[in-house]
GUNU-143185 format. One record per residue (C-alpha): residue in one letter; x, y, z. Coordinates in pm, whole numbers, plus 50000, padded with zeros to 5 digits. Example, Ala and Ser with C-alpha at 12.3 -4.5 7.8 and 13.67 -1.06 7.14 Angstrom:
// GUNU-143185
A512304955050780;S513674989450714;
This chain:
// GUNU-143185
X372203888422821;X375433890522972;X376343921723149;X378483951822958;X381873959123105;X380333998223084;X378553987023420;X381443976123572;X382504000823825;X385433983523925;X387173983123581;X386184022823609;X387914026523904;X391004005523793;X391284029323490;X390974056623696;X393904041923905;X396074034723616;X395324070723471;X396224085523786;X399584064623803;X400374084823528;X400004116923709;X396764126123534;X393814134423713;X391104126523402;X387444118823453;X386584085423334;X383194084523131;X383174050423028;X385734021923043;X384953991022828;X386973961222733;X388123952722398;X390063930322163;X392763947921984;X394133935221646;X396113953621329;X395123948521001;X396173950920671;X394953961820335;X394053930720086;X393393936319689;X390353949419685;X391273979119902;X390043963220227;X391703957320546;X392623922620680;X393403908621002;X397353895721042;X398203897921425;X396753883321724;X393613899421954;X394753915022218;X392503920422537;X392913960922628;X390573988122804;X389204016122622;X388444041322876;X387104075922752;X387644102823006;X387484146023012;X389504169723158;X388534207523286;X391184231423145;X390244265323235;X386754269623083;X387194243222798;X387064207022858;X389534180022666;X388264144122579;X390784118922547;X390734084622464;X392854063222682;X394134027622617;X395124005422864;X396763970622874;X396983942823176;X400553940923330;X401863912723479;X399933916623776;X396653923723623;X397173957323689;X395943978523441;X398394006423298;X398144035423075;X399724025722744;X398824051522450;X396374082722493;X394184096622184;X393184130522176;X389714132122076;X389914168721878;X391694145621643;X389764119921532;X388114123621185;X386844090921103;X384844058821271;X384564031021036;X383284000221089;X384963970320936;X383083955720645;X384753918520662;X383663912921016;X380193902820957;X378693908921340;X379883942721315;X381273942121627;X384963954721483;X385723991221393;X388504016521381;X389004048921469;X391314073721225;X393304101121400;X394504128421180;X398064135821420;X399324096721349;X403244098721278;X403084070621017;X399694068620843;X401164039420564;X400864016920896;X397244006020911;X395164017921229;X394713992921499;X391283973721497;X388613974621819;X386583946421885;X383543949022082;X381723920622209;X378423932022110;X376633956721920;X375583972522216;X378843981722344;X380103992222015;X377154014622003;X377414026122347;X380734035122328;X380614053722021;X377344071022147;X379764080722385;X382564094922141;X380254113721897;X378594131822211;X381664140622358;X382744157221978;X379384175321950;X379324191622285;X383104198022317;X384144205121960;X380714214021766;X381484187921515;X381194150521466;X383704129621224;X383094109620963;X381114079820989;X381354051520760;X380004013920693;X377494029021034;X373774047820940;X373894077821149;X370274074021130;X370294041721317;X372554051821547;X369704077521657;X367184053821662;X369164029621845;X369964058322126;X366454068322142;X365354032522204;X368074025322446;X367784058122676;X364884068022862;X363364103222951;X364674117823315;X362734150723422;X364434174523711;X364284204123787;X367024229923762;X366504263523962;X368164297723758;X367864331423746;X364324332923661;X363054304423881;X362494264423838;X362114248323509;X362244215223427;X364824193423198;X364864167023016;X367764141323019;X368274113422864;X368844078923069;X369784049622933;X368784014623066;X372174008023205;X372354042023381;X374824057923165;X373784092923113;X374124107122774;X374404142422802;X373174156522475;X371714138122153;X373564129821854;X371014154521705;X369374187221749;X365214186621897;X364604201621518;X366434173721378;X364974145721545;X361054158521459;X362324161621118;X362974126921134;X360504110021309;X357714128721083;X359674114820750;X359864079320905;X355704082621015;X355464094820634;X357044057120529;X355944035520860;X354164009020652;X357414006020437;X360134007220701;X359493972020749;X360463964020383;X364113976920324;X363953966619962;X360163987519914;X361414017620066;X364754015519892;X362894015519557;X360574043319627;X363264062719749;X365314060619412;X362114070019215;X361304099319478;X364744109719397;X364484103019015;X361454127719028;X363604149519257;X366104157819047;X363664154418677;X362094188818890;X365264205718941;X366574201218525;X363084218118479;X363544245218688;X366734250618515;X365264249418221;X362754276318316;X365594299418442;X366844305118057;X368244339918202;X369824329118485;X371764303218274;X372684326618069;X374144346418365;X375614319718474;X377454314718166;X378394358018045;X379964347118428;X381854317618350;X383004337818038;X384384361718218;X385924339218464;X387204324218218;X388944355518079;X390334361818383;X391634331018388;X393494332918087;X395374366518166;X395994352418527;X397514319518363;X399384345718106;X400734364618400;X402144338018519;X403654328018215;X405444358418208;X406314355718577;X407524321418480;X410104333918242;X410814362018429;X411444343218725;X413204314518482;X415604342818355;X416334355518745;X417374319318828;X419104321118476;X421214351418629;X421594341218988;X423354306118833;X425554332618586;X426434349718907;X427184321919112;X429184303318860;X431154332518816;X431874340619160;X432684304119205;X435144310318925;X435894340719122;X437144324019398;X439194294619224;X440754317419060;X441814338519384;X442744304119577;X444784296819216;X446484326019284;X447284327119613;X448984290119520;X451004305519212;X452074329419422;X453704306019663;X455114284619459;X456664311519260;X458024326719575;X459654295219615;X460944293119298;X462594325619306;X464444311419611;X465914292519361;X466614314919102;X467904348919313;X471624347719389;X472354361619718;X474164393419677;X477424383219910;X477844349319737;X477194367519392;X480224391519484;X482554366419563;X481764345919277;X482204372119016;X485114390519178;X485974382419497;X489074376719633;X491314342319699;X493064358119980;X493034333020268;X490704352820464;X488304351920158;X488124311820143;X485614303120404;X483484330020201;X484404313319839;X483804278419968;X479884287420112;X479664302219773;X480484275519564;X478934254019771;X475414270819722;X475914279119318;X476164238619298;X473344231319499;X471804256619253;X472974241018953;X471734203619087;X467924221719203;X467664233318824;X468424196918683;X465344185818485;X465434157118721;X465254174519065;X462724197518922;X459154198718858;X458324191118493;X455994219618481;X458904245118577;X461724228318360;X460114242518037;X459924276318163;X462304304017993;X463024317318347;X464254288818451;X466404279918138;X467764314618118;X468564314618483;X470254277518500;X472664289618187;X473344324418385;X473934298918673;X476214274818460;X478194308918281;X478504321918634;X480094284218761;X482624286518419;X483414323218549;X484834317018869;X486334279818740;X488624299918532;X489524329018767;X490194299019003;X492764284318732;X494084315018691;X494784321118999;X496104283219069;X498184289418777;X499914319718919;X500294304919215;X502354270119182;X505064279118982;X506014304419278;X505284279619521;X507384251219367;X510264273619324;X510454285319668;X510344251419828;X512954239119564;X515264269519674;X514424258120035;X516024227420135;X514904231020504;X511084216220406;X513064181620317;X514784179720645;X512064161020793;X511784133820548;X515484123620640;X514714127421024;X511614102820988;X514434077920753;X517274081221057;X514794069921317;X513594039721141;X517074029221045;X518044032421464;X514934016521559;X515213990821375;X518863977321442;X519213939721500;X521483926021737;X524753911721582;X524633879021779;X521073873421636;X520893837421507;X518863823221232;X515353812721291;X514823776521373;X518743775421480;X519273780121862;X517693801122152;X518293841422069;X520843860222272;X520673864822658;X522093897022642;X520263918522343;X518973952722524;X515043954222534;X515383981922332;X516423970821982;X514053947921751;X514853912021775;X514763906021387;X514043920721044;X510623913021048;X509573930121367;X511583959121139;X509613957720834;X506553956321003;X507323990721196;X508124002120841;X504653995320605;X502774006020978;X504574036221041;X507094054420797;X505124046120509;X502044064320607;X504134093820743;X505514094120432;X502214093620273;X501104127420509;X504194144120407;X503444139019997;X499784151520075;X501134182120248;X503794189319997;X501374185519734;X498754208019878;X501864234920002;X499544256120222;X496344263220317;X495514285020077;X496264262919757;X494294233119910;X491264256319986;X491164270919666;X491704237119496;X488254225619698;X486284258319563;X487474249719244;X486874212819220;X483284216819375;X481424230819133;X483984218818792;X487024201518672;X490954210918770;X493434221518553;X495214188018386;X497604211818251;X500714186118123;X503774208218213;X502134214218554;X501714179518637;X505034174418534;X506654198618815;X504614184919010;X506034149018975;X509704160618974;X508894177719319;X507564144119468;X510594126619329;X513394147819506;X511224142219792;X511014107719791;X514614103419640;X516324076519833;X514524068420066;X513664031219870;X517154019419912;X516504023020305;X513183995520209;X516073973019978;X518923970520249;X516443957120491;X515453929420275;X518683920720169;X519533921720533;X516773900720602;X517563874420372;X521493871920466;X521143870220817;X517963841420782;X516263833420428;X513253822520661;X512723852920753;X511533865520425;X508493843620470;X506993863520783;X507873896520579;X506033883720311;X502963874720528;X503433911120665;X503163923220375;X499853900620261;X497983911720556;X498623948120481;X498153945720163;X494623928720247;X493843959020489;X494863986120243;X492333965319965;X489503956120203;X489623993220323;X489974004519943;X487103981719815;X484803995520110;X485184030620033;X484254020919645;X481104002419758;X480474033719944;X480544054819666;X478374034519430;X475754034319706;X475334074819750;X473924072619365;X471134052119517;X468484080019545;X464634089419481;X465374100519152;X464934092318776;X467894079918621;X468854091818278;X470644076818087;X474244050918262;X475274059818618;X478544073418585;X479704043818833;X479994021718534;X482634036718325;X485024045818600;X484504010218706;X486374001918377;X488884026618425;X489204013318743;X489723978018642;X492403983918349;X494474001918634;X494313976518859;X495253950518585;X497993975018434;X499463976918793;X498693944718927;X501653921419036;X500653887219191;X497403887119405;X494873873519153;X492683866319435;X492293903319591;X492023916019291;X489263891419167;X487663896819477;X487473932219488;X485693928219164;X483553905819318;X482253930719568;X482343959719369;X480433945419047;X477983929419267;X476503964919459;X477233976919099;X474303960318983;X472123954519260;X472333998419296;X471193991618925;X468423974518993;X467123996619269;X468004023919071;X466084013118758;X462524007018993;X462634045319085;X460374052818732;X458244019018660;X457714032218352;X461324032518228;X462844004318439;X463863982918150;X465014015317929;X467704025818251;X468713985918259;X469473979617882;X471194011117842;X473364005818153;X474043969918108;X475313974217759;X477474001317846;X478883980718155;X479563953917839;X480893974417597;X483303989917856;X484683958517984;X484593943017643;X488243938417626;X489193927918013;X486553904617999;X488403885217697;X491253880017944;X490013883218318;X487493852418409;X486073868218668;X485313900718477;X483923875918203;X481963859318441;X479873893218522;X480063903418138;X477943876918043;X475143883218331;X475223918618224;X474653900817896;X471693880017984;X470083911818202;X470473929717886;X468373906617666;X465943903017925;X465373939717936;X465273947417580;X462573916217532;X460643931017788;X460643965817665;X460463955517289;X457053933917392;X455893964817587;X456053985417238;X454633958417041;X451993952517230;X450933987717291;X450513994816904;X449023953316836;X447133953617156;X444103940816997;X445643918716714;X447193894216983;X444703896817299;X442673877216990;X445093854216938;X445633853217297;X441683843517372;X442133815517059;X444853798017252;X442893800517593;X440023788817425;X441643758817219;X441983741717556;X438453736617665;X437323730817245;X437503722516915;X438973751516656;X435183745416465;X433493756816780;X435823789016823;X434033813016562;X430493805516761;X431803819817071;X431183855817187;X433093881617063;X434893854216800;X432863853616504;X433923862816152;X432453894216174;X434303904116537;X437623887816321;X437163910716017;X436453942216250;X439793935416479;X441833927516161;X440623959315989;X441143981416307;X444583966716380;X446243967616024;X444494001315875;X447384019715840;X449953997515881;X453104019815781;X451504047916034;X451494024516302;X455284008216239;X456254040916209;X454984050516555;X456594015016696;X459724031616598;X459544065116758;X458014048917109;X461164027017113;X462954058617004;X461404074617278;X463384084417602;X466614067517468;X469744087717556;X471954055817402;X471784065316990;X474064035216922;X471574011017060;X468614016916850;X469533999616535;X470293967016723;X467493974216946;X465133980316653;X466093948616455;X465003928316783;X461453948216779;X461313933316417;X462513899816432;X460133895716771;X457093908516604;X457443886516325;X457863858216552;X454213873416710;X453133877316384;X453563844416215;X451903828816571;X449093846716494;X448883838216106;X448803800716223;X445823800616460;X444453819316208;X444283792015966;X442923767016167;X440413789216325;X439213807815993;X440643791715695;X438623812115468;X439553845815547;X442513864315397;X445333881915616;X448093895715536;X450883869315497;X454293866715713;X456463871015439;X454533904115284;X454673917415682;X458493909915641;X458873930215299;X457333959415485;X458823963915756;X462393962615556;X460693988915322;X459924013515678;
């Protein structure tokens, strides 16, 4: 027999090595080799080997700790070097089961269960001896240890613990010494076994083991025969327990005992499990309560957070709504002395920023409904017409005395005629000046006069016409005080067009201006006599500032149509459009040659026009094509008339035409659809489907059979004159152009009947038995609605 690892005091010492590597100073009791593997658990409940042996040492040492002594089981594994190395330690107070695996038929394969393991769903490793006798010997080795360090073994199972004695008695022989004490030598027994491992205390008690050894002496010519002794012990036991019912039977009072006992537990046990009912509800109505309270205070607090909000915001919106008290005083009766106008200006200025805050555009739709805010925005607006007509008043005081003092004052003409005298004497031409294209011009002209009429009339459209220009503006706003006050005025509301006002106003700038044309006439007809050619550069002169004066004209009107280009919902037609045609019927009342400027400028200004549109329109995605249609047919109804003679103006009349149409068909389609949603998504999924099949295959399809027809037709025409009715309002709906909706409405109409009759077609191919309603009886009622 080959010789156990157990006597191998070198693998002892190597484990003690490895161990003390660690920085543990353990004493090894035994050190044995053994094959570790990891198995699994199969059907019936079993385990079952899935992973390679591996070779390891199982080396079972104690440590002294104080006056109690820890056993530890210690696994080590080879390193590269074939040094051994501590690689997982057991602690032996936890282990509380040795089983030995049934599907390993030598027995040589058991595991040990320890009660501490993190993950007990992974299946324990397996130890694989390579004999009985060292499986035996080692756990001869663990149950001693537990017994004489713990006072307890654990569970054995698929081992006889009776066996195991045997098998240690067999295997160990009897050492006598003696051990000197307190009351002299006596001797004592150990127990040796054949390989000199000494095992320290038996499995059993002395008691125990004579117990045993007088019941096997009882059965020693049956030991031999498993199956005999097996037998007699089932009928010993049979008897056994046939004894015990008697006994039972002849303790009648002590049953009875027994039961008045159970009774009563039993009683007890009802009123504890009543008890706890009532606790139970008790309890159930506390949790009840403590929900109540939390909800509430949860309520509690979203309703003090709510109010802390509505507080802000309402401090903000009385920012809008209090009036400062100095602007409020000079608005309702302040003063238009000239030291009051910087005052009046910052007022007006901040009652129309007001006004514009309280728009329903620029304000929150929860707010615009609000009485508050209504009542304040009409105190705002009465307060606006208040000072607009103490500022007419005042204006209308004011002019008349104005006019008539500088009509009584001839002095504030003087400098027109000074600006007149020094053109004329600036722009002298030498007598000896020849014609152009005639001869070489005069040696002798001083430096200082203009060599010919149109270096003259050039100095005149640069220079004296915009000084005369300055002086018409300053006439017109007299002083200071009359322009400020006609800024306070005009920022916040209309000036007076008062007739007989404008009128005096007119004669003034006539005497002003009186006269001063012939100076513009005797230079032309100057011009021409001394060289005809010479009319052509004045013309050019006056081409190219012509061209400035409309290229820096046009600019400024491109300007102004792109400030209304802002983050805001548009409502009804930007106001660009009809002063556009206002514009135009000037220019075309006024115009005198220059086709092409003109058509250009209209070029420009019509294209921004209606790209602002566009950009405009895509602020609200939900009313984009409502802002276009209205807009586009008011830019064509405005310009109907120039349109019919100006080709370029036609030209953008009939793309404001085709956007139009475009936008009502989208937005009439958007309405039908919404109301006949499900009516032609069927009809849609017929004409999808006709592609990849026969109509006689459509009604077998999912979602297209008779039944799914009849349900979609019924949903979609229940209530027809409801739902027509409805059409009508949604297209009614956010329209600010009245005059639009009958045309608008007779599209909606005409288009669904188009849809309509579509629909009745596939219908009779796909399901030629069922009845719809027909195109002309959809017609009827709709003229009847």
């Amino acid at each position: 027999m080959a010789r156990s690892s157990a006597d191998d005091m070198e693998l002892k010492r190597g484990c003690e090595a490895g161990i003390l590597a660690k920085g543990d100073r353990d004493k090894v009791v035994m050190a044995m080799r053994v094959a570790k593997g990891r198995g699994g658990w199969g059907k019936a409940g079993k385990l079952t080997s899935r992973h390679m042996a591996k070779p390891r040492v199982l080396a079972i040492t104690t440590k002294q700790k104080g006056q109690k002594t820890k056993g530890f089981m210690r696994v080590l594994k080879y390193s590269n070097g074939g040094v051994l190395e501590s690689a997982k330690v057991y602690k032996i107070k936890h282990l509380h089961k040795i089983e030995v695996v049934q599907n390993d038929p030598s027995g040589c394969t058991f595991l040990l269960g320890f009660d501490n393991l993190r993950s007990q769903s992974v299946a324990p490793p397996q130890w694989t001896m390579r004999n009985k006798e060292d499986r035996n010997r080692l756990l001869m080795c663990i149950l001693n240890i537990c017994k004489e360090h713990l006072g307890s073994i654990p569970k054995v199972v698929g081992m006889d613990v009776v066996e195991m004695a045997i098998w240690a008695k067999e295997n160990t022989t009897t050492k006598v010494t003696q051990v000197t004490n307190k009351d002299g030598p006596v001797e004592s027994v150990v127990l040796e076994a054949e390989s000199n491992v000494t095992v320290e205390k038996d499995l059993v008690s002395q008691a125990e083991e004579e117990d045993i050894e007088a019941l096997l002496n009882n059965y020693v010519m049956a030991i031999g025969e498993a199956e005999a002794f097996s037998e007699r012990m089932k009928r010993e036991l049979v008897a056994l327990e046939s004894a015990n019912v008697y006994a039972l039977m002849e303790t009648e009072s002590v049953v009875e005992e027994v039961l008045q006992g159970l009774e009563i537990a039993s009683i007890c046990v009802e009123d504890m499990d009543e008890w706890l009912g009532i606790f139970n509800i008790k309890l159930r109505h506390m949790r009840e309560d403590i929900q109540s309270i939390e909800w509430r205070n949860n309520r509690l607090e979203l309703q003090s957070d709510s109010n802390v909000a509505l507080i802000d915001e309402l401090n903000k919106l009385l920012e809008l709504l209090q009036i400062p008290p100095e602007y409020e005083a000079s608005l309702t009766g302040g003063s238009f002395d000239e030291g009051n106008m910087i005052k009046n200006i910052e007022a007006c200025d901040w009652l129309t920023i007001a006004i514009k805050n309280l728009e329903a555009s620029n304000l929150d739709p929860i707010y615009v409904k609000l009485r508050a805010v209504r009542e304040k925005r009409a105190e705002f607006v009465l307060l606006k017409c208040t000072f607009v007509r103490r500022a007419s008043e005042f204006l209308r005081n004011y002019f008349p005395g104005l006019i008539d003092s500088m009509l009584n004052d001839k002095a504030n003409f003087s400098q027109s005629r000074e600006f007149s005298n020094e053109l004329r004497n600036s722009s002298k031409a030498s007598k000896s000046s020849t014609p152009l294209f005639e001869g070489p011009a005069g040696a002798n002209q001083p430096a200082s006069i203009t060599d010919s009429p149109a270096d003259a009339y050039s100095k005149m459209i640069t220079v004296f016409i915009p000084l005369l220009v300055d002086e018409s503006d300053a006439n017109v706003e007299a002083t200071s005080t009359s322009s400020v006050t006609l800024e306070a005025s005009s920022s916040i509301g209309k000036t007076s067009n008062n007739p007989a006002e404008l009128g005096v106003l007119n004669e003034c700038l006539q005497e002003l201006l009186d006269g001063i044309q012939e100076d513009f006439y005797a230079l032309v007809d100057w011009a021409f006599k001394l060289d005809p050619l010479s009319c052509i550069l004045m013309h050019g002169i006056t081409d190219r500032y012509l061209s400035g004066q409309k290229a820096e004209f046009v600019d400024d009107a491109c300007y102004q149509i792109e400030k209304y280009e802002r983050n805001v919902r548009q409502i009804g037609v930007v106001p660009y459009i009809p002063r556009f045609s206002q514009l135009a019927a000037r220019m075309e009342q006024y115009i005198n040659g220059s086709r092409d400027l003109v058509d250009q400028a209209y070029t420009k200004i019509v294209s921004i026009m209606f790209v602002i549109l566009e950009k405009i329109a895509q602020v609200e995605p939900k009313y984009v094509d409502i802002v276009l249609l209205e807009n586009y047919a008011a830019f064509q109804h405005s310009l109907y008339d120039l349109a019919n003679v100006v080709p370029t103006l036609a030209k953008y009349y009939h793309q404001a035409s085709e956007a139009y149409e475009q936008a009502c068909s989208r937005h009439i389609n958007l309405v039908i659809y919404i109301h006949f949603e499900k009516l032609f998504q069927f009809a849609r999924r017929i004409e999808e489907l006709m592609y990849s099949m026969s109509p006689e295959e459509i009604p077998f399809q999912v979602g297209m059979s008779k039944v799914d027809f009849r349900k979609m037709l019924k949903s979609s025409l229940a209530g027809l004159d409801k739902t027509i009715n409805a059409m009508y309002r949604k297209l009614q709906k956010n329209m600010t152009a009245e005059e639009l909706l009958p045309s608008l409405w007779e599209k909606c109409k005409k288009e669904f009947l188009d849809k309509y009759a579509t629909f009745v077609k596939l219908i009779s191919k796909i399901y030629p038995d069922e009845k719809v309603t027909s195109v002309n009886e959809m017609r009827d009622i709709l003229a009847s609605l």
